[in-house]
C-alpha positions as CSV (number, residue, x, y, z in Angstrom):
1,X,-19.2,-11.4,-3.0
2,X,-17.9,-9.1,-0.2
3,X,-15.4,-6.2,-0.7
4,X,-13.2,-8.2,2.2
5,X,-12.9,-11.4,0.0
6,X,-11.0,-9.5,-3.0
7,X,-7.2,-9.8,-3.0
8,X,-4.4,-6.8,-3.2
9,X,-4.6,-5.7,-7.0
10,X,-8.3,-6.9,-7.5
11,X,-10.5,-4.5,-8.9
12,X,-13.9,-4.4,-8.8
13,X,-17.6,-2.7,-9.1
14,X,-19.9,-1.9,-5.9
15,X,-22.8,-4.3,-6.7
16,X,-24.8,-3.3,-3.5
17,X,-24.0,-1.8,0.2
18,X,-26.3,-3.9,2.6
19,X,-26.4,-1.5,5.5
20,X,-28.6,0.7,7.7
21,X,-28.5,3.5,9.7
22,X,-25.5,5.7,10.1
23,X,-23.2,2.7,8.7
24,X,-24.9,2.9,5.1
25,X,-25.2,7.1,5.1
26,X,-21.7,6.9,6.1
27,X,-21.0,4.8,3.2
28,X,-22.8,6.4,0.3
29,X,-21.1,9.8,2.2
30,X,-17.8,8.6,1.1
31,X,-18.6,7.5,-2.3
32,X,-19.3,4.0,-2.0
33,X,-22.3,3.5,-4.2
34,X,-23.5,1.1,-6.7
35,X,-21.4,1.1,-10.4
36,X,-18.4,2.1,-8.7
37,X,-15.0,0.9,-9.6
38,X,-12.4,0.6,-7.5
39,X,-9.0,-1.2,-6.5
40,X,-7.5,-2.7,-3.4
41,X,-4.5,-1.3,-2.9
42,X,-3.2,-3.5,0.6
43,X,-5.0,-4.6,3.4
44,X,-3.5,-4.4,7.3
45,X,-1.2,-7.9,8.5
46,X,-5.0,-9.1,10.0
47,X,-6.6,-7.6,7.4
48,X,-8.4,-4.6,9.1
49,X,-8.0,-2.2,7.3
50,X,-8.3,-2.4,4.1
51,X,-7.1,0.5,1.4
52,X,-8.6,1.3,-1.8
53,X,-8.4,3.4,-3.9
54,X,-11.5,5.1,-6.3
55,X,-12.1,8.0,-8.1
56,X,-8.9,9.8,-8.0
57,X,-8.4,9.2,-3.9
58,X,-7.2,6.8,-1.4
59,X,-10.3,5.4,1.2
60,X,-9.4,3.0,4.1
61,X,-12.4,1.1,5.5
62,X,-12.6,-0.7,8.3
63,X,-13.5,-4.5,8.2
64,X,-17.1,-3.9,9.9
65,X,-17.9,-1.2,6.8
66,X,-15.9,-3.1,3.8
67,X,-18.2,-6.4,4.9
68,X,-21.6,-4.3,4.0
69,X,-20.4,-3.7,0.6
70,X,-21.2,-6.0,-2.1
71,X,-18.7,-6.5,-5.4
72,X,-18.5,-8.4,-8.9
73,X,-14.8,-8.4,-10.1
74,X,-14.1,-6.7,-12.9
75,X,-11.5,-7.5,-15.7
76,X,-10.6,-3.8,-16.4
């Protein structure tokens, strides 16, 4: 699944970011790599942006960037 179909309070683990280019670098730049956990926090009214947060910090993504990034739920 995508990191735009989770839901405020989800959390979940980065599975895969299906980008290229400067998108992907610019991903993996902010932390967004595979076995991450993280938690959506709130997402805008029309749902761009969205907030998580992961690793001890606060990351908004725009809908374009969170669409690239690939997610299993997780429980914990």
């Amino acid at each position: 699944m995508k990191m735009t179909e989770l839901k405020p309070g989800e959390k979940a683990v980065i599975t895969a970011v299906n980008a290229q280019g400067e998108i992907a670098q610019r991903l993996v730049d902010m932390g967004l790599v595979k076995g991450t956990t993280f938690k959506v926090l709130r997402k805008a009214p029309l749902g761009d942006p969205i907030e998580i947060q992961m690793r001890g910090f606060l990351l908004a993504l725009r809908l374009k960037e969170a669409e690239c990034v690939g997610v299993e739920r997780s429980g914990g």
